[in-house]
C-alpha positions in Angstrom: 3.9 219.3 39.6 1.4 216.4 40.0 -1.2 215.9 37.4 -4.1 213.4 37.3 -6.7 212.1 34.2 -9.5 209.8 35.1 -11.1 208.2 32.6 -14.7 206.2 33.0 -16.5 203.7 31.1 -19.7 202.0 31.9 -19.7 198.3 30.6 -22.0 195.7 30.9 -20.0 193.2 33.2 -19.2 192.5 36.3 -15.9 194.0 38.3 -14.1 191.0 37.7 -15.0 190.0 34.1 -13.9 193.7 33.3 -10.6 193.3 35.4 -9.7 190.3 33.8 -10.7 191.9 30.3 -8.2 194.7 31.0 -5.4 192.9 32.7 -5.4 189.2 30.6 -6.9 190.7 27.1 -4.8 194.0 26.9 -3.2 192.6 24.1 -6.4 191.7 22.2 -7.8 195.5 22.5 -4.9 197.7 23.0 -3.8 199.9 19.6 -0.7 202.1 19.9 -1.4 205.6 18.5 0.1 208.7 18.4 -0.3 209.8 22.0 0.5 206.7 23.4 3.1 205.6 21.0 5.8 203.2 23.1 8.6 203.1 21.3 10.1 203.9 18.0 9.3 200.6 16.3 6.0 199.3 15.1 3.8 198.3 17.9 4.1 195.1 19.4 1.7 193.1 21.6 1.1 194.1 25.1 0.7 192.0 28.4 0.5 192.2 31.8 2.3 189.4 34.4 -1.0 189.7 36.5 0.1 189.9 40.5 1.5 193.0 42.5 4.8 193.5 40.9 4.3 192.0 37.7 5.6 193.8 34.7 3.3 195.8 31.5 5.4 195.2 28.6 5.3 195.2 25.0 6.7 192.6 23.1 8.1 193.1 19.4 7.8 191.1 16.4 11.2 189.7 17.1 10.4 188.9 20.8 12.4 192.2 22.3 10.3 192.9 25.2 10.2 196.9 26.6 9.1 197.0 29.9 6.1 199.7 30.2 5.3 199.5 33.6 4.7 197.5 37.0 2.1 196.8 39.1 2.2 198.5 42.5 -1.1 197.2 43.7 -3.1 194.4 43.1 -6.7 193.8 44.2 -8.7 191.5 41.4 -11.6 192.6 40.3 -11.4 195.7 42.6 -8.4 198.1 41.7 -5.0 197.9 40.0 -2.9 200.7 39.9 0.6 200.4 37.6 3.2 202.5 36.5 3.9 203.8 32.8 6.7 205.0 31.1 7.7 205.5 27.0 10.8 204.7 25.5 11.3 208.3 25.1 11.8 208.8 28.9 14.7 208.8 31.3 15.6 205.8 32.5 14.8 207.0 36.6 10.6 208.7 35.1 7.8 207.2 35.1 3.9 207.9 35.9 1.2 206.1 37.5 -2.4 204.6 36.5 -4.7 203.3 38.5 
């Protein structure tokens, strides 16, 4: 089964402020929640190694870093598309954003 969610928000800034906003700020705006709670611990700080292949991870207040996704394409300022998986999966799942 293959499922999709878009989400839209209109901003007042250009492409590539807003892609640099989500990509080299995440961990400035991002708040875990229920629904998108990582892993068991308290929430850490998320971040992004910005270039195709570059890891989303979170990073615990003793420095243990879980590895939330990777990018699978990178176009700054235009699209960025990265996978995304919770502690609470199987080692082999994961879903895609972008």
């Amino acid at each position: 089964m293959t499922s999709k969610a878009v989400v839209a928000l209109r901003i007042r800034a250009s492409s590539e402020r807003a892609f640099e906003a989500f990509v080299c700020e995440i961990g400035r705006w991002w708040r875990a929640n229920g629904l998108f709670r990582l892993t068991s611990g308290p929430p850490g700080r998320m971040a992004f190694e910005p270039c195709l292949g570059g890891r989303l991870t979170e990073t615990d207040v003793e420095g243990r870093a879980f590895e939330v996704g990777r990018i699978t394409h990178w176009a700054a300022g235009e699209k960025l598309v990265f996978t995304w998986r919770q502690a609470s999966f199987a080692p082999d799942v994961a879903t895609g954003f972008g």
